[in-house]
C-alpha positions, 0 to 999 in steps of 0.5 A: 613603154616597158622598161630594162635595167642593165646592171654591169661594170661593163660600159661597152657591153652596156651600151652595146645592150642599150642599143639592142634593146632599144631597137626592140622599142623597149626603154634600156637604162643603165648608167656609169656608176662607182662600185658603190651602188651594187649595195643599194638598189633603193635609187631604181624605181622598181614600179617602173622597171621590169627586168633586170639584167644582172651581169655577175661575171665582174663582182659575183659576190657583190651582184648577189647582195644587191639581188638580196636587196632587190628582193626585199624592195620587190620580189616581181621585178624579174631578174636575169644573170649575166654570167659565164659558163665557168662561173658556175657557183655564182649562177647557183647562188644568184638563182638562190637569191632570187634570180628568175633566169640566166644568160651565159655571155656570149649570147645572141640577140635573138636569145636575149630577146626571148628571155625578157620579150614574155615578162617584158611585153607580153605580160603586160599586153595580155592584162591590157587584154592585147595578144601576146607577142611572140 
Protein backbone atom coordinates (compact mmCIF):
# COMPACT_ATOMS: atom_id res chain seq x y z
CA UNK A 1 0.00 0.00 0.00
CA UNK A 2 1.39 3.44 -0.91
CA UNK A 3 1.86 5.76 1.72
CA UNK A 4 1.29 9.85 2.37
CA UNK A 5 2.94 11.84 5.14
CA UNK A 6 0.90 14.99 6.26
CA UNK A 7 3.08 17.44 7.85
CA UNK A 8 0.83 20.63 9.52
CA UNK A 9 0.16 22.09 12.71
CA UNK A 10 -3.37 21.98 11.47
CA UNK A 11 -5.03 18.88 13.27
CA UNK A 12 -8.62 19.48 11.69
CA UNK A 13 -7.01 20.19 8.10
CA UNK A 14 -5.14 16.86 8.80
CA UNK A 15 -7.44 14.84 9.62
CA UNK A 16 -9.88 15.98 7.27
CA UNK A 17 -6.94 14.96 4.54
CA UNK A 18 -6.57 11.83 6.50
CA UNK A 19 -10.00 10.89 5.62
CA UNK A 20 -9.70 11.91 1.95
CA UNK A 21 -6.78 9.79 1.35
CA UNK A 22 -7.81 7.06 2.75
CA UNK A 23 -10.88 6.70 0.96
CA UNK A 24 -8.47 6.51 -2.15
CA UNK A 25 -7.01 2.96 -0.23
CA UNK A 26 -3.79 5.23 0.05
CA UNK A 27 -2.30 4.78 4.00
CA UNK A 28 -2.07 8.73 5.29
CA UNK A 29 0.09 9.36 8.38
CA UNK A 30 0.31 12.31 10.42
CA UNK A 31 0.22 12.72 14.08
CA UNK A 32 -0.11 15.59 16.80
CA UNK A 33 3.41 16.73 17.13
CA UNK A 34 5.41 19.72 19.39
CA UNK A 35 6.93 22.40 17.03
CA UNK A 36 9.96 20.50 17.57
CA UNK A 37 9.85 18.09 14.91
CA UNK A 38 9.82 20.49 12.14
CA UNK A 39 13.77 20.32 12.70
CA UNK A 40 14.26 16.76 12.59
CA UNK A 41 12.72 14.24 9.88
CA UNK A 42 15.02 11.67 10.93
CA UNK A 43 11.77 9.57 12.76
CA UNK A 44 9.92 9.13 8.90
CA UNK A 45 11.08 6.16 7.71
CA UNK A 46 11.64 7.48 4.29
CA UNK A 47 11.84 3.92 2.52
CA UNK A 48 8.39 3.89 3.31
CA UNK A 49 6.74 7.01 2.46
CA UNK A 50 6.17 8.35 -0.65
CA UNK A 51 4.72 11.78 -0.75
CA UNK A 52 4.78 14.28 1.40
CA UNK A 53 2.49 16.72 2.07
CA UNK A 54 3.89 19.86 3.40
CA UNK A 55 1.80 22.61 4.44
CA UNK A 56 4.04 25.74 4.92
CA UNK A 57 1.15 28.37 5.57
CA UNK A 58 1.57 28.16 9.49
CA UNK A 59 5.70 27.88 9.90
CA UNK A 60 6.98 28.90 6.07
CA UNK A 61 10.69 29.19 7.54
CA UNK A 62 10.52 26.38 9.72
CA UNK A 63 8.70 24.03 7.03
CA UNK A 64 11.64 25.15 4.54
CA UNK A 65 14.46 23.40 6.94
CA UNK A 66 12.87 20.37 7.50
CA UNK A 67 12.34 20.09 3.46
CA UNK A 68 16.36 21.04 3.63
CA UNK A 69 16.81 18.13 5.92
CA UNK A 70 14.56 15.81 4.10
CA UNK A 71 16.55 16.51 1.19
CA UNK A 72 19.75 15.25 2.85
CA UNK A 73 18.11 12.00 4.15
CA UNK A 74 16.16 11.36 0.50
CA UNK A 75 15.95 13.27 -2.40
CA UNK A 76 12.78 10.77 -4.12
CA UNK A 77 10.36 11.20 -1.50
CA UNK A 78 8.16 13.64 -3.47
CA UNK A 79 7.24 16.39 -1.70
CA UNK A 80 4.32 19.02 -2.18
CA UNK A 81 3.57 22.35 -0.48
CA UNK A 82 0.71 23.47 1.22
CA UNK A 83 0.49 27.03 0.78
CA UNK A 84 -1.70 30.10 0.33
CA UNK A 85 -1.71 32.12 -2.88
CA UNK A 86 -0.39 35.22 -0.68
CA UNK A 87 2.44 33.45 0.61
CA UNK A 88 4.42 33.76 -2.64
CA UNK A 89 8.06 33.76 -1.20
CA UNK A 90 7.60 30.73 0.51
CA UNK A 91 6.31 28.80 -2.16
CA UNK A 92 9.83 29.88 -4.12
CA UNK A 93 11.61 29.04 -1.68
CA UNK A 94 10.13 25.49 -0.82
CA UNK A 95 10.47 24.78 -4.62
CA UNK A 96 14.04 25.98 -4.11
CA UNK A 97 14.53 23.53 -1.72
CA UNK A 98 13.49 20.68 -3.17
CA UNK A 99 10.06 20.64 -3.19
CA UNK A 100 8.48 18.73 -6.51
CA UNK A 101 4.91 20.47 -6.56
CA UNK A 102 2.45 22.73 -4.67
CA UNK A 103 -1.16 23.21 -3.88
CA UNK A 104 -2.77 26.46 -2.76
CA UNK A 105 -5.15 25.64 -0.10
CA UNK A 106 -8.17 25.86 -0.49
CA UNK A 107 -8.29 23.02 -2.78
CA UNK A 108 -10.49 20.36 -4.35
CA UNK A 109 -10.11 16.75 -3.60
CA UNK A 110 -10.07 16.09 -6.98
CA UNK A 111 -6.95 18.26 -7.54
CA UNK A 112 -5.26 16.64 -4.48
CA UNK A 113 -5.94 13.61 -5.93
CA UNK A 114 -3.91 14.37 -9.30
CA UNK A 115 -1.03 15.81 -7.91
CA UNK A 116 0.18 12.66 -5.80
CA UNK A 117 -2.14 9.73 -7.52
CA UNK A 118 1.24 9.54 -10.43
CA UNK A 119 4.14 9.12 -8.08
CA UNK A 120 1.82 7.50 -5.56
CA UNK A 121 0.24 4.47 -7.59
CA UNK A 122 1.21 4.82 -10.87
CA UNK A 123 4.97 4.82 -10.57
CA UNK A 124 4.75 2.09 -8.56
CA UNK A 125 2.03 -0.02 -10.62
CA UNK A 126 4.09 0.46 -13.80
CA UNK A 127 7.51 -0.97 -12.28
CA UNK A 128 5.47 -3.87 -10.74
CA UNK A 129 4.58 -3.97 -14.69
CA UNK A 130 0.76 -2.98 -13.78
CA UNK A 131 -1.29 -0.10 -15.90
CA UNK A 132 -0.95 3.24 -14.87
CA UNK A 133 -4.09 4.61 -12.99
CA UNK A 134 -5.41 7.34 -13.95
Amino acid sequence: MSTVYIKTLDAEFAQMLCRTIEAWKIYAIWHEEAQDSWEDPNYLLLDNIDVVLLDIRCTPEKAVRFLHRLRQKSKYVEVILLNTSDRVNASMDGMQAGASDELTVPFDTDTLKKKFWKPVVGEKNRSKGGEECR
